[in-house]
N, C-alpha and C positions, 0 to 999 in steps of 0.2 A: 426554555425560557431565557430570554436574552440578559445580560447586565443592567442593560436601562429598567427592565419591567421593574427589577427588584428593588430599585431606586424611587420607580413610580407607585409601586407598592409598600415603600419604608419597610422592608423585611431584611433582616440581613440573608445572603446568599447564602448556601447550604455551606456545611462545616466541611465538608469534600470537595474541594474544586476540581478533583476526577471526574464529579457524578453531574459535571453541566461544560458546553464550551467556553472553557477559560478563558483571559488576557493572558499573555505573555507577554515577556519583560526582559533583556537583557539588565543586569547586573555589574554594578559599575565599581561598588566599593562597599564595605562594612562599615556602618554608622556606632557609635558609644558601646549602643546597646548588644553589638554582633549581631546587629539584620542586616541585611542585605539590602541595599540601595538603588532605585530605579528612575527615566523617570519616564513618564506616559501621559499625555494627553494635557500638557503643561504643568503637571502635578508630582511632587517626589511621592513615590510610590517605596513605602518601608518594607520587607517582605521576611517576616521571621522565618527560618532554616535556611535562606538563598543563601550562596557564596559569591563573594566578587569573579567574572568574568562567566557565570552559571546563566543559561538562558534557561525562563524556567514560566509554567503556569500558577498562577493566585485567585487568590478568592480575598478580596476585601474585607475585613472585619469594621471598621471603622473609618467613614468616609467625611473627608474635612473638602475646606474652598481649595486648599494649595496644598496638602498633602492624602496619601492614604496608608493605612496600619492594614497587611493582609498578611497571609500564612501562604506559605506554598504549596506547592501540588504539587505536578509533576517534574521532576528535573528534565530536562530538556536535554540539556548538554550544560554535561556535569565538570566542575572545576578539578583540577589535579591534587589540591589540596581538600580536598572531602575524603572522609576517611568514616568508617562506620564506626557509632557510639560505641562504645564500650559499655556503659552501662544499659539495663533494660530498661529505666524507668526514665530515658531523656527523653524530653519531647514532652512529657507529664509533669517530672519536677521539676520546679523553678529553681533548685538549687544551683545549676551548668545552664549553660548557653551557648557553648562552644566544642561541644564534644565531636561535631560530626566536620571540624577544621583540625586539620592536622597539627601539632604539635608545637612546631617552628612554627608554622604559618603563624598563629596564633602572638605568637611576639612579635612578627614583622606588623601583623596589622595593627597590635596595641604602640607599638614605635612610630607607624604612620600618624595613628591617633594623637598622639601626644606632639609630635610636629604640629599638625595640623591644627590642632588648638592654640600653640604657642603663636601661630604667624596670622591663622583669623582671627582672634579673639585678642593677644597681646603685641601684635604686630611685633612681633621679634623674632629672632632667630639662633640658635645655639651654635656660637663658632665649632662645637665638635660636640658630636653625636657621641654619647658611649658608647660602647657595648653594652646590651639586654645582660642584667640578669636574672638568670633561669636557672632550674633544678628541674628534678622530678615531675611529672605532670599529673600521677596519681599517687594517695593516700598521701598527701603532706598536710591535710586539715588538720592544725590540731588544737582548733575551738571549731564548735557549733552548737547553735541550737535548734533542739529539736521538738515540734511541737508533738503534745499528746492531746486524741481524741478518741473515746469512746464511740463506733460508730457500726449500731446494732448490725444495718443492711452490708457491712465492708466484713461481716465475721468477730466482730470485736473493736480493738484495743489498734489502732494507728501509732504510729512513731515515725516522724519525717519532718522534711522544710515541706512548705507548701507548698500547693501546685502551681503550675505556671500561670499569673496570671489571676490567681482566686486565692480566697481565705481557705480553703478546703484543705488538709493532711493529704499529701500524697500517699498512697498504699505502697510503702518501700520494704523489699524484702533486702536491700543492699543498697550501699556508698560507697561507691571507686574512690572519694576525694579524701574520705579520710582514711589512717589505716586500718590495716584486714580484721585488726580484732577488733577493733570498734565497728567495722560494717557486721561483723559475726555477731555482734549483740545487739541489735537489730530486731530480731525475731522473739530471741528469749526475750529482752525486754518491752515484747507487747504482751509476753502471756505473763511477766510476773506483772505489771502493770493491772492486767484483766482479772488479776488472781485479790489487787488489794480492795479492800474495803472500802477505800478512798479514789479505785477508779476512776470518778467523775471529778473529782479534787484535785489530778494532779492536769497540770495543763502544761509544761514542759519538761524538759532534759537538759540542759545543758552539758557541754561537754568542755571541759580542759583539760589536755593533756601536761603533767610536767617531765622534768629528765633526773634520770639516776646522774651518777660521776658520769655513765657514756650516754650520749645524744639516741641511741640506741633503746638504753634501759628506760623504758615509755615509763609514767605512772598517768592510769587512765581514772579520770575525776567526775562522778556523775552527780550533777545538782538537781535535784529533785525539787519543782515549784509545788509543794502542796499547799493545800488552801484550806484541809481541815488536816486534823491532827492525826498521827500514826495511829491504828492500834496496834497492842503487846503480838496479834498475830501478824499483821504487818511487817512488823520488827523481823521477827523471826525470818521471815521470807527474805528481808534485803539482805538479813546477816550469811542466809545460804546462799545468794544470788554474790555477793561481794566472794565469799569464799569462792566460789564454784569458777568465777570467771576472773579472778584479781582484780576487783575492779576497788573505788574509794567512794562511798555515797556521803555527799555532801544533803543537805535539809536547807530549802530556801520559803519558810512560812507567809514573808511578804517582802518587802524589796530587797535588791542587792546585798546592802550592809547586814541583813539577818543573817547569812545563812551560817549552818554551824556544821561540822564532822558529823555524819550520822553514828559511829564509830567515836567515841572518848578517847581510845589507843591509838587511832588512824592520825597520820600525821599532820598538824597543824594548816600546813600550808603544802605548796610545789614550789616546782623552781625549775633557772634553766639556766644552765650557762653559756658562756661567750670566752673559750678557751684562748680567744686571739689573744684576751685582753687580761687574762684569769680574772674574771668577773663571775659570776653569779648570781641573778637576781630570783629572788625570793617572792610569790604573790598569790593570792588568792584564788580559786576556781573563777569568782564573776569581775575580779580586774582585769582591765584591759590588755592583753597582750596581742602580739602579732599571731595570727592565724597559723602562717608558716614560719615552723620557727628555723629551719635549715636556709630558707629566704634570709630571713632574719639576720645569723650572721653574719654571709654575705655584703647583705647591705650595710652592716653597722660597722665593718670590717672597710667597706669603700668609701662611704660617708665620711671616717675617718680620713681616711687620705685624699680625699676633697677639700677636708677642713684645712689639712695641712698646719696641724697643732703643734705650735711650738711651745720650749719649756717652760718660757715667762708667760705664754697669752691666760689672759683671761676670757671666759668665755660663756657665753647664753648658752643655755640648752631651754628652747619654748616651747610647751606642751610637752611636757619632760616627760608624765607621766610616772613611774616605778623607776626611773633612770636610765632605759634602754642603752639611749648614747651616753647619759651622764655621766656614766660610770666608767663607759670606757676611755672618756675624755679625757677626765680626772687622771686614768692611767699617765697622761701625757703634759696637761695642760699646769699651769703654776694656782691656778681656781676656776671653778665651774658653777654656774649659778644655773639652777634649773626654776622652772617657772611653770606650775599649771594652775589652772582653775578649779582643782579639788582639792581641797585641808589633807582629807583623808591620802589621797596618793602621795601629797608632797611630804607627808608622816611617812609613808611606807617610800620612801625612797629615799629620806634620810636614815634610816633604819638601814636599807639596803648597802649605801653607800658606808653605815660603820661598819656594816659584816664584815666588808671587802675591805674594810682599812684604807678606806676613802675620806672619813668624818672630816678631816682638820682641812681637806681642800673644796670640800662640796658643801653648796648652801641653795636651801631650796624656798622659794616662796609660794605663795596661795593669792592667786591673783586670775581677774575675767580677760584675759588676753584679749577677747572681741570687742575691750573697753578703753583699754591703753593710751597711752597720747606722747609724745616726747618728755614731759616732766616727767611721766614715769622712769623713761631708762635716764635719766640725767639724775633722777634720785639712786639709781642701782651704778651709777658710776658708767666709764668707756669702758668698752671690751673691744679685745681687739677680730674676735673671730664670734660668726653667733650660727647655730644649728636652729631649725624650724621645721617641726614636726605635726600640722596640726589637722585637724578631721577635714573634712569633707567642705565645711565652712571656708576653709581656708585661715589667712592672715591678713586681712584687709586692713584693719588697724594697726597693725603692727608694722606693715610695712607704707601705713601713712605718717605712725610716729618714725621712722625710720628716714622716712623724705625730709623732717621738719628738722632732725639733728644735724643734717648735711654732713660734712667733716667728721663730727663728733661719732657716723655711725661706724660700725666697724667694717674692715676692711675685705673679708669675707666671711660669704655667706652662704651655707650649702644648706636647699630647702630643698625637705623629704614630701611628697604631695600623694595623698590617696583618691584625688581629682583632676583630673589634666587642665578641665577648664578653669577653676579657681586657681591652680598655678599661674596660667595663662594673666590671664587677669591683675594678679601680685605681681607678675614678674614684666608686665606694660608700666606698672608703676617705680617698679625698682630698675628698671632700665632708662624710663622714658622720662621720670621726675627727680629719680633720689641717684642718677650718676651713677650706676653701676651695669654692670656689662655682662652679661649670660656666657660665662666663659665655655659651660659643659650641658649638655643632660640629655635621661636616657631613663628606660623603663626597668622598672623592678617586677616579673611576674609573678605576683606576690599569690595569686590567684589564679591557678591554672584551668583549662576548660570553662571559666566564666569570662564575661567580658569589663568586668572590672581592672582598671588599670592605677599601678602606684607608680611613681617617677620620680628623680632626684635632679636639681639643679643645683647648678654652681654659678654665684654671682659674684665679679670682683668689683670693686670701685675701681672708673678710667684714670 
């Protein structure tokens, strides 16, 4: 049956485009998401597993006026840079998206990307390109969550990210992306899972990892979302399961802020340090920290010498969060002013910063950054240097108040982005309106074998 019939008949095509004669598609580039880019019959044609320069057969999933979303079939003639998955479950888990591109490849493309966005979207260009940085490309997760379902027809008790694509639990017996001993409990934790009374009550896992004195000595944190309460046999089981594997059970009743030690003697909190800076921050299983924490310092290590902190500056840290940078600024700077829009963090990172014998130079506020205007930083005083660290959302306000102080704003500005487009976007304004000049930037792969990309810019005033 030809492609049109199936068109004519609103069916979608079979889920195997082996088992009918396919389109073919040369392969031009990887788009955000790591598909593969075509185009056919005046239409980009999106094709989830292709690789850039891959001639390859599809099966459309999803048919629009000027684009199509299909899966691949056959490779054709296969790219240099394909490499076989390493894990069993790609292709099923939605957790990777990039496992069957090689290594390297995989930063040249997300450094394409991140160009690419900067010159369509903010019409700029970064007089110098970093260098990527990179690490490891497996077991460096050291957060995730993991969902739990009960699911009679699967043999029990699931524990995974979802599948590709669906609400559904992938059936995971392993994860390349975090470390070995956390893919190893995996298994046993669907059969103690299947073992509690509260089976159907627990609906995730969370995972944080914190560090001993060495980056090495893991302490591995499992948050447990139950929804009805332990029983006394319950208990007994997590207390041998903790024994048995080293692990720390955390108890999360109902949001974030609940959750409590399962364990009274287990230690209060984790932590991780930043030896560049002899910092150590101190934080919770469900606050926010960087995924990869060996990324991490890395970045917070070049971010620094981006900022180019000198001994009198004063300085922003926005979307500060627990102090990631704050802290190490502080090392340098004569004041540091951190700013997020949670009471709760900007507590725990003045906390943080006394451990470290930071208190007298670090000041931290509770403010909706996405709200901001120029009176705001005119009431916080000039800085001469500011850091900008913020989600996905970006800084759009921040760097509209940042146009209106002219002169007044500081002189630079090194923004950390877990977005290339919302970079893009802030840094058309901070180039094109507020007189400042995209001196640097370059991709942090903060997330390897997925296609999510983090970046750092550096903005000077001309």
């Amino acid at each position: 049956m030809s492609r049109a019939s199936y068109r004519s008949k609103k069916k979608a095509p079979p889920a195997d485009p082996r088992a009918w004669d396919a389109p073919t598609l040369e392969i031009e580039s990887l788009d955000h998401e790591g598909r593969g880019v075509g185009h056919a019959n005046g239409k980009v044609i999106f094709v989830d597993g292709a690789l850039a320069g891959e001639l390859v057969s599809y099966a459309s999933r999803r048919i629009k006026p000027s684009y199509e979303v299909a899966e691949v079939g056959r490779i054709l003639r296969s790219s240099a840079s394909r490499v076989v998955p390493r894990c069993l479950h790609f292709g099923n888990c939605g957790g990777c998206s990039m496992q069957h591109l090689d290594a390297a490849a995989q930063v040249a493309v997300k450094q394409r990307i991140l160009e690419d966005n900067l010159w369509h979207i903010g019409k700029v260009e970064a007089e110098r390109m970093l260098p990527p940085i990179h690490g490891p490309a497996w077991g460096y997760r050291h957060r995730a969550r993991f969902s739990v379902r009960l699911v009679e027809k699967k043999g029990g008790v699931l524990v995974g990210f979802h599948e590709k694509g669906s609400s559904y639990v992938a059936d995971m017996h392993e994860c390349r992306v975090v470390p070995r001993q956390v893919s190893d409990l995996l298994m046993p934790l669907r059969q103690l899972v299947g073992s509690l009374t509260i089976a159907r009550r627990l609906a995730q896992i969370e995972l944080a990892i914190g560090e001993g004195e060495s980056p090495r000595d893991l302490v591995i944190a499992l948050v447990l979302r139950i929804l009805d309460p332990l029983q006394p046999e319950d208990e007994a089981k997590l207390m041998d399961f903790a024994a048995q594997h080293g692990v720390v059970f955390w108890l999360q009743p109902k949001g974030p802020d609940t959750i409590v030690p399962f364990d009274p003697t287990s230690p209060a909190e984790l932590s991780y340090g930043l030896p560049e800076f002899g910092v150590r921050i101190h934080f919770l299983p469900t606050d926010f920290t960087q995924v990869n924490a060996g990324i991490n310092r890395v970045l917070v290590g070049r971010a620094l010498r981006l900022l180019d902190v000198q001994p009198g500056d004063r300085v922003a840290d926005l979307f500060c969060g627990l102090g990631n940078f704050s802290l190490p600024i502080a090392r340098r700077a004569r004041e540091v002013v951190g700013v997020e829009g949670s009471v709760t963090m900007t507590e725990r990172a003045a906390v943080n910063a006394a451990r470290n014998g930071l208190g007298t130079s670090t000041f931290f506020h509770a403010t909706n950054l996405f709200e901001v205007d120029a009176a705001y930083f005119e009431k916080l005083g000039p800085f001469d240097r500011m850091l900008i660290d913020p989600p996905r959302e970006g800084a759009i306000a921040v760097v509209n108040a940042l146009t209106a102080l002219g002169d007044a704003a500081p002189r630079r500005i090194v923004y950390v982005s877990c977005n290339p487009s919302t970079l893009a976007r802030d840094a058309a304004v901070l180039t094109h309106q507020a007189g400042y000049v995209l001196r640097q930037a370059g991709i942090v792969n903060m997330f390897p074998q997925t296609s999510h990309v983090e970046s750092i810019g550096v903005f000077e005033r001309a």
